[in-house]
GUMAR-369174 format. One record per residue (C-alpha): residue number from 1; residue in one letter; x, y, z. Coordinates in steps of 0.001 Angstrom, whole numbers, plus 524288, in hexadecimal, padded with zeros to 5 digits. Layout:
{NUM; A; {X; Y; Z}}
...
***
This chain:
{1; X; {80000; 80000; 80000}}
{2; X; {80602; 80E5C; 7FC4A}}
{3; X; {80153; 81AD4; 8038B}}
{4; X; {80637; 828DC; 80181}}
{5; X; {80DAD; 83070; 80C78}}
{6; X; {81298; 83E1B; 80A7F}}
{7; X; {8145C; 83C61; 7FA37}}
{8; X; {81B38; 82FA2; 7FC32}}
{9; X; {8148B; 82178; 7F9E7}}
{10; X; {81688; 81901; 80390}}
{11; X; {8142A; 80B1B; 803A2}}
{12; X; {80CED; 8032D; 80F44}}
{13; X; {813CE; 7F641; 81315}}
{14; X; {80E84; 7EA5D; 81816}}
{15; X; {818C6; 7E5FB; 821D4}}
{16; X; {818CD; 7D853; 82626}}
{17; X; {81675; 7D445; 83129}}
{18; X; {82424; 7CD44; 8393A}}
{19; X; {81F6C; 7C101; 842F7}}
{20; X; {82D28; 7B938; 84130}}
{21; X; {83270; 7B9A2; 8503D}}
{22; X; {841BC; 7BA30; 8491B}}
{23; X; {83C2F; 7C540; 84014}}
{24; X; {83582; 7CD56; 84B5D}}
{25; X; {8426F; 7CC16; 853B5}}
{26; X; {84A1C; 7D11D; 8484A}}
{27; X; {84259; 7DE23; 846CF}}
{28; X; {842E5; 7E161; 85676}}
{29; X; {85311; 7DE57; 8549E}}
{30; X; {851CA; 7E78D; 84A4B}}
{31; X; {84B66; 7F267; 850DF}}
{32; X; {850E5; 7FEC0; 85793}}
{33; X; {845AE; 80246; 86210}}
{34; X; {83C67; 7FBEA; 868CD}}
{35; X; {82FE9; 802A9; 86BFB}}
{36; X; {8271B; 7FE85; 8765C}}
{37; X; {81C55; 80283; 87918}}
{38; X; {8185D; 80053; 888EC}}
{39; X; {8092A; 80045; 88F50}}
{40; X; {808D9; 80C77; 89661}}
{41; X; {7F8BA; 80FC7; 8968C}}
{42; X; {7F2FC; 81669; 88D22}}
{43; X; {7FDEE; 8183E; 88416}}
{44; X; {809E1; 80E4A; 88163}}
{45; X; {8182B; 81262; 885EB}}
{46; X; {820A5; 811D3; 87959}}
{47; X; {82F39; 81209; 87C85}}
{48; X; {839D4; 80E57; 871D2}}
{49; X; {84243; 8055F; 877BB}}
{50; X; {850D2; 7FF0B; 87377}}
{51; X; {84FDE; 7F073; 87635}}
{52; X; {855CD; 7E416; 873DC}}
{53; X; {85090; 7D650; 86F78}}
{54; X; {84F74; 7C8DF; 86DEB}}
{55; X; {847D2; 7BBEA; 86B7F}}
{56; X; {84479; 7B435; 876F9}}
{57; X; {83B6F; 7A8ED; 876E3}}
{58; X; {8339E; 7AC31; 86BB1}}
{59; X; {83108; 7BA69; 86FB7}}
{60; X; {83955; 7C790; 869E1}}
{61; X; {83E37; 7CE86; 877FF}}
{62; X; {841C2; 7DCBB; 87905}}
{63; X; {84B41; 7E247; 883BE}}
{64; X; {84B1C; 7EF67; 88839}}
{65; X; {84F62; 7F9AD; 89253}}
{66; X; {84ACE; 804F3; 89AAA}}
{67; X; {8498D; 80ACA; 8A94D}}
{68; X; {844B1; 80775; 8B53C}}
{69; X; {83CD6; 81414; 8B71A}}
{70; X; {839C1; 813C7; 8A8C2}}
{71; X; {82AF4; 815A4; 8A3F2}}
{72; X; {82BF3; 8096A; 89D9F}}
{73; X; {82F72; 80148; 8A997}}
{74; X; {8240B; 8047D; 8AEF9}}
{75; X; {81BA0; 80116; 8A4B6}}
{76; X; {81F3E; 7F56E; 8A4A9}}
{77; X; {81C7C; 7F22F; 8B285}}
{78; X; {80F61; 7F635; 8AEDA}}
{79; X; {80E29; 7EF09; 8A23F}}
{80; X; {8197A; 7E5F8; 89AF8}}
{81; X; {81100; 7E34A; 88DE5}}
{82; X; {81761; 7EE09; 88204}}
{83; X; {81858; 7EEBE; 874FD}}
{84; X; {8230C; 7F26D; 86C5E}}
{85; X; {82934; 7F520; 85F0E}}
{86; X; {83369; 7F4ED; 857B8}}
{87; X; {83625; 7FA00; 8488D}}
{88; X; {83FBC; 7FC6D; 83F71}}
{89; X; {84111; 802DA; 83036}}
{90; X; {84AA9; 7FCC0; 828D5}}
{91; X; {848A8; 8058F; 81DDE}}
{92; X; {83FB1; 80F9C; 81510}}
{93; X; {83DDE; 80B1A; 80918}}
{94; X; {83A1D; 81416; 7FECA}}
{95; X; {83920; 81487; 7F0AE}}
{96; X; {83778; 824CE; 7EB67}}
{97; X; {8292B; 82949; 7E96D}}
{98; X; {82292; 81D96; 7E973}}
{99; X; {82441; 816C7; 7F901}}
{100; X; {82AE3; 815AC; 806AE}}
{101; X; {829E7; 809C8; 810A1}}
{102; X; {83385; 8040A; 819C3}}
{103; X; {83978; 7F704; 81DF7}}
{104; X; {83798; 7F4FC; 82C99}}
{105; X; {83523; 7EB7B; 83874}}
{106; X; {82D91; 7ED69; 84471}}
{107; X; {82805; 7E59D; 84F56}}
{108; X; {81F71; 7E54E; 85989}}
{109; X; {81DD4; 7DDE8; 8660C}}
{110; X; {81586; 7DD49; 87360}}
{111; X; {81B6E; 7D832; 88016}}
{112; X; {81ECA; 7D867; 88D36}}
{113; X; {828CE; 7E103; 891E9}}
{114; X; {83254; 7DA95; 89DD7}}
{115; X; {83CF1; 7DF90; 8A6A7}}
{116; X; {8485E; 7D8E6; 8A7B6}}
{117; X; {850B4; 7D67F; 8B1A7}}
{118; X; {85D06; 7DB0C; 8B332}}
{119; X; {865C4; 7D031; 8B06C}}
{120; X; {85F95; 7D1FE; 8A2EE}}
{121; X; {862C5; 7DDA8; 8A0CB}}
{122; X; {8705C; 7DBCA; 89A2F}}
{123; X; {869E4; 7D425; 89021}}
{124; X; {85E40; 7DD1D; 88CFA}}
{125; X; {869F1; 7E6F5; 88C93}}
{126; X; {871CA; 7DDA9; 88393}}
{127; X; {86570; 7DBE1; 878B4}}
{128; X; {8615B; 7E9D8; 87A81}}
{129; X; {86FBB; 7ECFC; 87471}}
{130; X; {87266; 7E2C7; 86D34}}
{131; X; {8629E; 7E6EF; 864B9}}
{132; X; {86AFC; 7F1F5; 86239}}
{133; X; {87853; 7EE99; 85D69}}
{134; X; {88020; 7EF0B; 86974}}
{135; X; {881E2; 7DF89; 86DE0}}
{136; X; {88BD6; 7DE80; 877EA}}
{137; X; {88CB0; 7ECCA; 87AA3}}
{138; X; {8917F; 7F031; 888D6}}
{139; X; {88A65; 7F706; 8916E}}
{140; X; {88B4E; 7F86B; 8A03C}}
{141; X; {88206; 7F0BE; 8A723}}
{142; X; {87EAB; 7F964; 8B148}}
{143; X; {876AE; 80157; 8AA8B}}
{144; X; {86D10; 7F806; 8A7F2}}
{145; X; {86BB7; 7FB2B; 8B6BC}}
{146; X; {86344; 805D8; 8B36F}}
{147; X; {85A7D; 7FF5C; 8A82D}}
{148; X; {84F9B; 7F565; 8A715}}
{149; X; {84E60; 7EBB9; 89D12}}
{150; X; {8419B; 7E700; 8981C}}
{151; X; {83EAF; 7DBD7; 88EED}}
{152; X; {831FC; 7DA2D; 884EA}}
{153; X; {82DB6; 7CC55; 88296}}
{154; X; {8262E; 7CF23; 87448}}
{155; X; {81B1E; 7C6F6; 874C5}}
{156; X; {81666; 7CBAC; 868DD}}
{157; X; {81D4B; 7D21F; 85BB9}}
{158; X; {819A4; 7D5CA; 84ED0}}
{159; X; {821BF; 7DB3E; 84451}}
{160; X; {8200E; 7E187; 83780}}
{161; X; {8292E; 7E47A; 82B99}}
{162; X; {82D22; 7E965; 81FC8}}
{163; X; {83791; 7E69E; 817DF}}
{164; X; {839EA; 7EE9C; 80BF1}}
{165; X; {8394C; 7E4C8; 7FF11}}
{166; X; {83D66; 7EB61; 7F2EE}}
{167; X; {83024; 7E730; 7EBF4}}
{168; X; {829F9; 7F0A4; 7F65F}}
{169; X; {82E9B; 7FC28; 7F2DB}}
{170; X; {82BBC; 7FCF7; 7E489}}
{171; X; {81EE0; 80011; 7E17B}}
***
């Protein structure tokens, strides 16, 4: 489907939908932020988060950080269940007059949100750097002293993507 936006023709993608486990990993290894969104009564608390992750008995798990006194913290205590996202653009694709799309990935999930305890710590530390490049970096470990860690179980994901194929861009 084409529509018109600002003089330019766009075209309307159908992205398919991602249900492969390995496939729904991959796009949360390839993501920069998570964003999750955390009951807090009439409106959700949305907080983009960096996090780590990993497969563990059939389930995708997400490890992040924040403070004690931290509004977050306590919203959990008063309800664990979130949701979150993640997304990425690979790239905009367009061809001169005629359309513009993009290739991306994105994912959603719903699950419970844990604390760990401290002798975990180092390891949600470890993850949490190594999502981002920096495996085996050194850090002191006494300033996790002043950090929680939290885990997500996802219970439930979904993904979607789109993949540029040349076909789809000519017209």
């Amino acid at each position: 489907m084409l529509f018109s936006f600002g003089g330019k023709l766009f075209m309307e993608w159908m992205a398919e939908e991602v249900s492969n486990h390995d496939e729904l990993l991959e796009i949360f290894k390839v993501c920069d932020t998570l964003h999750l969104a955390i009951n807090n009564g009439q409106y959700p608390y949305l907080v983009p988060l960096s996090y780590g992750v990993e497969y563990v008995d059939h389930h995708i798990v997400l490890y992040f950080h924040g403070v004690e006194e931290g509004m977050k913290d306590e919203l959990f205590k008063k309800n664990p269940h979130v949701t979150c996202s993640v997304d990425i653009v690979y790239e905009y694709n367009e061809k001169p007059g005629e359309n513009i799309s993009c290739s991306y990935a994105s994912a959603i999930g719903e699950g419970v949100v844990t604390r760990l305890d401290r002798q975990d710590y180092e390891y949600a530390m470890d993850l949490i750097q190594t999502h981002y490049g920096f495996e085996g970096f050194s850090y002191d470990p006494a300033m996790l002293e002043s950090m929680i860690f939290y885990k997500v179980d996802l219970t439930h994901v979904t993904g979607r993507r789109h993949i540029k194929k040349p076909e789809e861009v000519m017209l």
